[in-house]
C-alpha positions as CSV (number, residue, x, y, z in Angstrom):
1,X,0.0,0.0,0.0
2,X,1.2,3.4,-0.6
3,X,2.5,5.5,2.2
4,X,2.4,9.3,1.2
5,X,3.7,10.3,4.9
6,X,6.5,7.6,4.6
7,X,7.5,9.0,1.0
8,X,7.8,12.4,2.2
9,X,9.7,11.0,5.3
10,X,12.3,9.5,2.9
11,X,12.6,12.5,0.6
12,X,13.4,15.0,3.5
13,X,16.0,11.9,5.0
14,X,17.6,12.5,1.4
15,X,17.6,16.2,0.8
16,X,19.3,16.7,4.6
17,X,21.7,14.5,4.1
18,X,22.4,15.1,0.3
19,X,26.2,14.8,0.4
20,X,25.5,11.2,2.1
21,X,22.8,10.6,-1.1
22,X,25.1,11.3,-3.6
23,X,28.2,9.4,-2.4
24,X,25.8,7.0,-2.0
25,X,24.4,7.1,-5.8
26,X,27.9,7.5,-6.7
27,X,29.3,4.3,-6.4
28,X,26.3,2.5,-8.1
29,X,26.1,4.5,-10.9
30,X,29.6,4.5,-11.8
31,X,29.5,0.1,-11.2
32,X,26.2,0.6,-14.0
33,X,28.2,2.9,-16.1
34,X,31.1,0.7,-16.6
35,X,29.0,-2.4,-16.6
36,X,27.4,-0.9,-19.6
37,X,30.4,0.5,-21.5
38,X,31.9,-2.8,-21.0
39,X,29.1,-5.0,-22.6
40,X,28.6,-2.4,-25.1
41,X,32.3,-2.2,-26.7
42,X,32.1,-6.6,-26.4
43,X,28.9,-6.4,-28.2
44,X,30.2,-3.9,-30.6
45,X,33.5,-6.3,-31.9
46,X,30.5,-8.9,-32.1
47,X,29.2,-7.1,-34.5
48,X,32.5,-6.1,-36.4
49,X,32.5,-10.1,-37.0
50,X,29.0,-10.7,-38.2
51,X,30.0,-7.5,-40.3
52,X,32.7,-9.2,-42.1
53,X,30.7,-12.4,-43.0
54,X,27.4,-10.7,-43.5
55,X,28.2,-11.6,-47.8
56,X,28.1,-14.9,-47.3
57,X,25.5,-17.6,-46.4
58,X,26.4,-18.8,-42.9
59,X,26.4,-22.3,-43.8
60,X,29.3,-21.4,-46.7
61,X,32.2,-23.1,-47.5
62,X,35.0,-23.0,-50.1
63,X,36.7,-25.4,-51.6
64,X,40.3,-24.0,-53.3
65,X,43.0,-25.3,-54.9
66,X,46.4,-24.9,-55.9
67,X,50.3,-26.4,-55.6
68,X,51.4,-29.2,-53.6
69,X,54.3,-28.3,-50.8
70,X,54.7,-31.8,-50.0
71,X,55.5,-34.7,-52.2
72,X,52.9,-37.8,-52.1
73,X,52.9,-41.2,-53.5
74,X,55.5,-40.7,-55.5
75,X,54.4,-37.2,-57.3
76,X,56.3,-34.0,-57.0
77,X,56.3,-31.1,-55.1
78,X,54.8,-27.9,-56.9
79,X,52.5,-30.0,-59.0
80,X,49.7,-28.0,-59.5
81,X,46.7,-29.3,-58.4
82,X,43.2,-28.7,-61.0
83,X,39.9,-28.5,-59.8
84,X,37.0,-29.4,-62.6
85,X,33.7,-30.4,-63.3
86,X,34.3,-33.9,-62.2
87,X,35.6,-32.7,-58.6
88,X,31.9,-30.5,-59.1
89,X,29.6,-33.5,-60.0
90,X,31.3,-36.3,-57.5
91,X,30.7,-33.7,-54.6
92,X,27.0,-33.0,-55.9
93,X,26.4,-36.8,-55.9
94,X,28.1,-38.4,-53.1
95,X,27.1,-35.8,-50.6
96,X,23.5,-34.7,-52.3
97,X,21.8,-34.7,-48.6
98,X,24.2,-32.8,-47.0
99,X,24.3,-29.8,-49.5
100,X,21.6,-27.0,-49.4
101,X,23.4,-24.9,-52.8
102,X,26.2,-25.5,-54.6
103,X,28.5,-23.6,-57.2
104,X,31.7,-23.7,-59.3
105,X,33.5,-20.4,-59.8
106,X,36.0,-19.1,-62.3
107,X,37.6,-16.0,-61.8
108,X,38.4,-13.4,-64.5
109,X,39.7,-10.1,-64.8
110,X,38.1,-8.5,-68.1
111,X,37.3,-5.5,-70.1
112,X,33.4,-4.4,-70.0
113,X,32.7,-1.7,-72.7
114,X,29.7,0.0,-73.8
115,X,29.9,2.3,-75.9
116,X,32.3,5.2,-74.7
117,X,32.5,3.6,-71.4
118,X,35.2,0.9,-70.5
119,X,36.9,-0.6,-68.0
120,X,38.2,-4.2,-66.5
121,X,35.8,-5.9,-63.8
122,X,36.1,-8.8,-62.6
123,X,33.6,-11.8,-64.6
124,X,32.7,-14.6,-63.0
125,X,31.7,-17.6,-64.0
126,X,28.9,-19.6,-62.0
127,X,26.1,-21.6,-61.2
128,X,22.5,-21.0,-60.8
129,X,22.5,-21.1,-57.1
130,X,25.7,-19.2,-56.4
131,X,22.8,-16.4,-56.3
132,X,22.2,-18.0,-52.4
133,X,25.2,-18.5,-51.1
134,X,26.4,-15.0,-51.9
135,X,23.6,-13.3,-50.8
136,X,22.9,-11.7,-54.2
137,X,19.9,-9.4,-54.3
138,X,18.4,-9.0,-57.8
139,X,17.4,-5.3,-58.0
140,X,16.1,-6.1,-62.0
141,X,15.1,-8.8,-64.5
142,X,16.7,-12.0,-63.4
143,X,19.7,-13.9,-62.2
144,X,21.4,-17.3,-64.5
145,X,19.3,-19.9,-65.1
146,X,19.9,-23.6,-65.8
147,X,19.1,-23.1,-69.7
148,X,21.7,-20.4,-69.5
149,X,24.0,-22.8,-68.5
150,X,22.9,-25.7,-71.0
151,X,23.2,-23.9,-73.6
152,X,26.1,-22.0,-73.5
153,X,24.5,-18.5,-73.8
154,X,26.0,-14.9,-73.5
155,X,24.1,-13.2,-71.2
156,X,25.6,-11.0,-68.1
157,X,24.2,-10.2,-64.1
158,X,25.9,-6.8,-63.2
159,X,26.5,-4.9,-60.1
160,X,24.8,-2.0,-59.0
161,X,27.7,-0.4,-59.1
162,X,29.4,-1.4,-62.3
163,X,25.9,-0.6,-64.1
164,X,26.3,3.1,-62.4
165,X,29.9,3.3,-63.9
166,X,28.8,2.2,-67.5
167,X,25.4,3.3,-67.7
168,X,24.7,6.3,-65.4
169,X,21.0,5.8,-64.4
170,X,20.2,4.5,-67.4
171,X,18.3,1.4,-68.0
172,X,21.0,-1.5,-68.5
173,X,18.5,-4.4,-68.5
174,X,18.0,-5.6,-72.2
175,X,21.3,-3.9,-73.4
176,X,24.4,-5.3,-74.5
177,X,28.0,-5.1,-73.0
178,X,30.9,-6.3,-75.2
179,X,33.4,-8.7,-72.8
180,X,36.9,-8.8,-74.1
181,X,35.7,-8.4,-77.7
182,X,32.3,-11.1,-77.4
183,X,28.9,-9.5,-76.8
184,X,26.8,-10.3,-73.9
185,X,22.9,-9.7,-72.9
186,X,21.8,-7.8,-69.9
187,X,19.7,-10.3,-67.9
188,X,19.9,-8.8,-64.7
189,X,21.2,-6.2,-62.2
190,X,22.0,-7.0,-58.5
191,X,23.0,-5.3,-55.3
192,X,25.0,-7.2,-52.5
193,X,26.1,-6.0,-48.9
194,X,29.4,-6.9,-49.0
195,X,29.9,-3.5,-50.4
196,X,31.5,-1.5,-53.3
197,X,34.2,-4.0,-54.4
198,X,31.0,-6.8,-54.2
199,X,28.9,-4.8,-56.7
200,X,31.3,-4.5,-59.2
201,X,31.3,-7.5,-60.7
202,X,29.4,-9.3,-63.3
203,X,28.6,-12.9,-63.0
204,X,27.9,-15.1,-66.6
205,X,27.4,-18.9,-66.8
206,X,30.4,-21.1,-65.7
207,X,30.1,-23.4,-69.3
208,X,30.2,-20.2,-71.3
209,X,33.4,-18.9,-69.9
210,X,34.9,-22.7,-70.0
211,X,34.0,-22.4,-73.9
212,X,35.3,-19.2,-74.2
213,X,39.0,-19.7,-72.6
214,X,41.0,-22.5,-73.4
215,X,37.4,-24.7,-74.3
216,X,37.9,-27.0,-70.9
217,X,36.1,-28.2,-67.6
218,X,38.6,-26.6,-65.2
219,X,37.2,-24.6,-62.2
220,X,38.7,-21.8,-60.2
221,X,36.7,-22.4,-56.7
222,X,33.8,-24.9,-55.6
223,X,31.2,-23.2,-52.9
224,X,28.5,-24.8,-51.5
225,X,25.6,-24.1,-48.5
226,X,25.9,-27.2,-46.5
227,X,22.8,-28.9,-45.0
228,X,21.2,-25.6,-42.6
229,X,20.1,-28.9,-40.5
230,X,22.9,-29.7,-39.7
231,X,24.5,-28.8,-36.4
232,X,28.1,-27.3,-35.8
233,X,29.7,-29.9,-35.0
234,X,28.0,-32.4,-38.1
235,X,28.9,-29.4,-40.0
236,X,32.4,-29.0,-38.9
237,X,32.8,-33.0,-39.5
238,X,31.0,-32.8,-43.1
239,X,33.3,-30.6,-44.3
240,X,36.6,-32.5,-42.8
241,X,35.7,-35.7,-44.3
242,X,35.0,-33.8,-47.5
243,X,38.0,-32.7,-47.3
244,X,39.9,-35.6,-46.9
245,X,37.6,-37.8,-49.7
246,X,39.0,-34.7,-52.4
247,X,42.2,-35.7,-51.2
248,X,42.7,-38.8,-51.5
249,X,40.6,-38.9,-55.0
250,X,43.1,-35.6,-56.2
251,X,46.1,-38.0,-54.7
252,X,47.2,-34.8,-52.7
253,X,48.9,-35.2,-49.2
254,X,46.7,-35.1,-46.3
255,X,48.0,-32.0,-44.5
256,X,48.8,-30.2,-47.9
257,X,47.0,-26.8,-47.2
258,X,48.4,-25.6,-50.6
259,X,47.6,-27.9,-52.8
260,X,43.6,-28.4,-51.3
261,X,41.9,-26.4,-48.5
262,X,38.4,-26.1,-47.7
263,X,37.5,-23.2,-46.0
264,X,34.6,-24.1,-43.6
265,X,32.1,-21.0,-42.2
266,X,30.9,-23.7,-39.7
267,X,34.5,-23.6,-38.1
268,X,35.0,-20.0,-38.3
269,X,31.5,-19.7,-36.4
270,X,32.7,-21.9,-33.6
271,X,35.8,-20.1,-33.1
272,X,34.4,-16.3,-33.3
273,X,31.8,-17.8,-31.0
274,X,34.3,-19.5,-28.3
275,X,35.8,-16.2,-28.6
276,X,32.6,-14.3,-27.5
277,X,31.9,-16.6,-25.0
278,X,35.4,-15.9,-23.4
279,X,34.9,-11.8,-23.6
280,X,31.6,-12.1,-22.2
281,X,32.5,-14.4,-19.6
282,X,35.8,-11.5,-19.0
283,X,33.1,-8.5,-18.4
284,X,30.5,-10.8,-16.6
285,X,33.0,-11.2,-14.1
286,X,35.0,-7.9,-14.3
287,X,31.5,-6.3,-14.9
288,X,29.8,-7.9,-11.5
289,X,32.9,-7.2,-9.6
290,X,32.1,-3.5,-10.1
291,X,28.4,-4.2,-9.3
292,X,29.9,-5.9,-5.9
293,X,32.1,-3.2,-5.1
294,X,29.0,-1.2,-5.8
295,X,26.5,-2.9,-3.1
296,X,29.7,-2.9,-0.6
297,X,29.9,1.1,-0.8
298,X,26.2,1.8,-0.5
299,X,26.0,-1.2,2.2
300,X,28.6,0.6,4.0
301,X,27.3,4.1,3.7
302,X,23.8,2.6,4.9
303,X,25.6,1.4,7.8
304,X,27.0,4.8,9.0
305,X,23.3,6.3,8.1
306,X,21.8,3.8,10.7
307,X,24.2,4.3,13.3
308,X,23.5,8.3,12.9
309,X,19.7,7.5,13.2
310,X,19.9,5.2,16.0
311,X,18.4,7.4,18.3
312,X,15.8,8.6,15.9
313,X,14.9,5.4,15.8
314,X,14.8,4.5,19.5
315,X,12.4,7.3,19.7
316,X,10.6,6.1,17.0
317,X,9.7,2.7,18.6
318,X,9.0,4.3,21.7
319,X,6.0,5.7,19.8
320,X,5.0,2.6,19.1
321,X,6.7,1.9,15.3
322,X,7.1,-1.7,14.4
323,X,10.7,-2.9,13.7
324,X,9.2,-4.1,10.3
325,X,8.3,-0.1,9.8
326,X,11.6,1.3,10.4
327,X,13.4,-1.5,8.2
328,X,10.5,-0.6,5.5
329,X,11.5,2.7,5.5
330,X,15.2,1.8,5.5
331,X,14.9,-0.5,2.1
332,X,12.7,2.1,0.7
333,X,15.2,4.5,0.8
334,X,18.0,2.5,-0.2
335,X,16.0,1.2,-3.3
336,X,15.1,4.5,-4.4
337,X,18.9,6.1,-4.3
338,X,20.3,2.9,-5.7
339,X,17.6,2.8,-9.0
340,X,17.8,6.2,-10.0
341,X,21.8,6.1,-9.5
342,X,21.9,2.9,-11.3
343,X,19.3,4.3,-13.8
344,X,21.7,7.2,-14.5
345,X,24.7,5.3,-15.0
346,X,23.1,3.2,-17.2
347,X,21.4,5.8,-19.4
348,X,24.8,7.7,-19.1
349,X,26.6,4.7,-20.2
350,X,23.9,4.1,-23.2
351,X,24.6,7.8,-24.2
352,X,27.9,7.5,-24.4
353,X,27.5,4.0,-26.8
354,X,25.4,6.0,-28.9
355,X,27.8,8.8,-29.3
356,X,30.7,6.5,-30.2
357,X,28.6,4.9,-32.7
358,X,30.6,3.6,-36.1
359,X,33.6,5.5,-34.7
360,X,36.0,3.2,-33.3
361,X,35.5,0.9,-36.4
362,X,39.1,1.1,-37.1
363,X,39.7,-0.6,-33.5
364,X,37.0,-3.2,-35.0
365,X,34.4,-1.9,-32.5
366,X,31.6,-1.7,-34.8
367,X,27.7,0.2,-33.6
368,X,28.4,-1.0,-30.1
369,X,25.2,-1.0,-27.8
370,X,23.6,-2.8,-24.8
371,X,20.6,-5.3,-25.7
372,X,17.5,-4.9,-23.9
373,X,18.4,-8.4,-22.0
374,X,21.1,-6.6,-20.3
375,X,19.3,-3.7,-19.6
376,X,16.4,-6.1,-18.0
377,X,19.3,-7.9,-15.6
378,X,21.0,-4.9,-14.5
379,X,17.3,-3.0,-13.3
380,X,16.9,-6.6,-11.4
381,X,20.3,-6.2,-9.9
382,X,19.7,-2.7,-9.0
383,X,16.6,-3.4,-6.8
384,X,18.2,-6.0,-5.6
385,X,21.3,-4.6,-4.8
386,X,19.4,-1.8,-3.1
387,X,17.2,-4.4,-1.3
388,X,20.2,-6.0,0.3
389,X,21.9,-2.5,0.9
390,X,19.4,-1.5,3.1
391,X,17.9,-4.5,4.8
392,X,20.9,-5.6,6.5
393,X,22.3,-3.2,8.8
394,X,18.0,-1.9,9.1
395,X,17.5,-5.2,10.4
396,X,20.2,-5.0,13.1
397,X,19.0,-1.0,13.8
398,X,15.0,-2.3,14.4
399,X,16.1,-4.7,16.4
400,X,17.5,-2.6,19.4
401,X,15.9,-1.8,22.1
402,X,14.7,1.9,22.5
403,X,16.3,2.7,25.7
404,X,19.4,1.5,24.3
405,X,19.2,3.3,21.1
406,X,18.2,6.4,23.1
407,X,21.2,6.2,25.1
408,X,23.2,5.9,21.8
409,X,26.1,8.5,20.9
């Protein structure tokens, strides 16, 4: 129940003994403050990692090739190891269930002209589905298509950004850009968030660019979206034993990272993860130290309040209060300093995360900020820090008798 007389009794505690108040506030609100700032600079190099993969599909992974460093079964070191359609189709068909999307990838560097405008972009050639795993967002007309590939026809998917440099905003769809001296068909323009260097490229099917240079089934790359059912550590496993079945079938030694690597998201997830955990883990403890230090201060500060009151509250009882009104009044007061010194420290702290924004991105501290969650814990820690504060040396007080506390110095 509400107790106006008790409110007003609390307010005129605080504003005569307002040095004692804000000493008091002090010590939580600086515990909140660097609580915040804490979580908010972790969460911020969280988000510098998702940053840095946001590109590519999360269940991505890359398989590469290129010279052996060690010889095996006889063969030589600096053989150079080929992938090619085959590698392609026996990983479609032996691991069918476990793949979600998969692509082959050549790489070029070419000239793109039209008209007046030219320039070398890098072309690459692909498969229908590399659309997913890169995150390609078709802005207009369409992306390749199976009977693009079939077919061996010219046609071209630009970026945003290499349409800008050739066509100004002019429509692009339906015109054609001449490719190193062949003409190719407009079929689509694309935007991606990996940023400027992502949306200058152009992608065309993989079997025209095979047909085009040097007529063979050689690949530069093989991507593929493994199963999203899978967990991280089936994932982590699919792609080791892929690894080692392209070995052995490519006769490549089994810890030649030149010759054959496969570059696995699912790994790279469980490592930034473990790494999160661990800083987390450092500012949960770090962080709840301060709170501790916190309570301690405002504990002890309560504790030298009650021993000035002691009399006041001998008298107090004498009147006939209960012990369970004096302690009431006690927490009451505590709780209030402690949540609006632990509310300012935390909107301080939240200020000051929202000032620094995208700043400190070069310290890869990227938009850091403190999730509601946080926020939600530390307001439960506050009452409840103000709660113990209070009660404990209010309990002791109440429990004295009045002609002792009357006698009190």
């Amino acid at each position: 129940m509400f107790d106006l007389d008790r409110w007003r009794e609390i307010f005129q505690s605080i504003q005569k003994n307002k040095l004692r108040s804000v000493m008091s506030g002090f010590t939580v609100a600086f515990a909140i403050l660097l609580f915040t700032l804490l979580f908010g600079i972790v969460s911020g190099l969280s988000n510098s990692f998702k940053s840095a993969f946001k590109d590519d599909a999360q269940n991505f992974m890359k398989i590469r090739s290129w010279k052996t460093s060690k010889p095996y079964k006889g063969l030589q070191t600096g053989r150079k190891i080929r992938l090619s359609n085959n590698e392609y189709n026996y990983v479609t068909t032996e691991y069918d269930k476990k793949i979600q999307f998969q692509s082959a990838r050549i790489n070029k560097n070419l000239t793109i002209k039209y008209k007046n405008n030219a320039d070398r972009y890098g072309v690459i050639g692909v498969h229908p589905e590399h659309q997913f795993l890169e995150k390609t967002i078709i802005d207009e007309g369409r992306f390749l298509n199976e009977i693009d590939l079939k077919e061996h026809q010219k046609v071209i998917v630009i970026g945003r950004l290499l349409k800008k440099d050739l066509f100004g905003e002019k429509i692009a769809l339906g015109k054609r850009l001449n490719v190193s001296g062949s003409s190719f068909l407009i079929v689509g323009v694309f935007s991606d968030d990996g940023g400027d260097r992502e949306e200058r490229v152009a992608y065309v099917p993989i079997t025209t660019i095979q047909k085009m240079y040097g007529n063979n089934d050689y690949v530069s790359q093989i991507i593929l979206g493994f199963n999203p059912d899978l967990n991280t550590d089936e994932a982590i496993a699919f792609g080791n034993k892929l690894e080692k079945d392209l070995r052995n079938k490519m006769s490549v030694h089994p810890n030649d990272q030149s010759a054959l690597s496969v570059r696995n998201m699912a790994k790279a997830n469980q490592k930034v993860n473990s790494f999160m955990f661990v800083l987390y883990l450092i500012v949960i403890v770090v962080g709840s130290g301060t709170l501790v230090a916190g309570i301690i201060g405002i504990s002890n500060i309560m504790i030298f309040v009650i021993k000035e009151r002691t009399k006041e509250f001998g008298i107090r009882k004498a009147l006939g209060a209960t012990p369970k009104s004096i302690v009431a009044m006690v927490v009451q007061e505590s709780v209030l300093i402690t949540t609006l010194a632990g509310y300012l420290g935390l909107s301080l702290g939240t200020f000051i995360l929202t000032q620094i924004g995208d700043s400190l991105e070069d310290y890869f501290i990227k938009d850091p900020s403190v999730s509601p969650v946080i926020v939600f814990g530390a307001t439960v820690v506050l009452i409840f820090s103000g709660l113990i504060a209070g009660y404990i040396p209010a309990k002791k007080a109440a429990n004295i008798k009045p002609i002792e506390a009357l006698r009190a110095d």
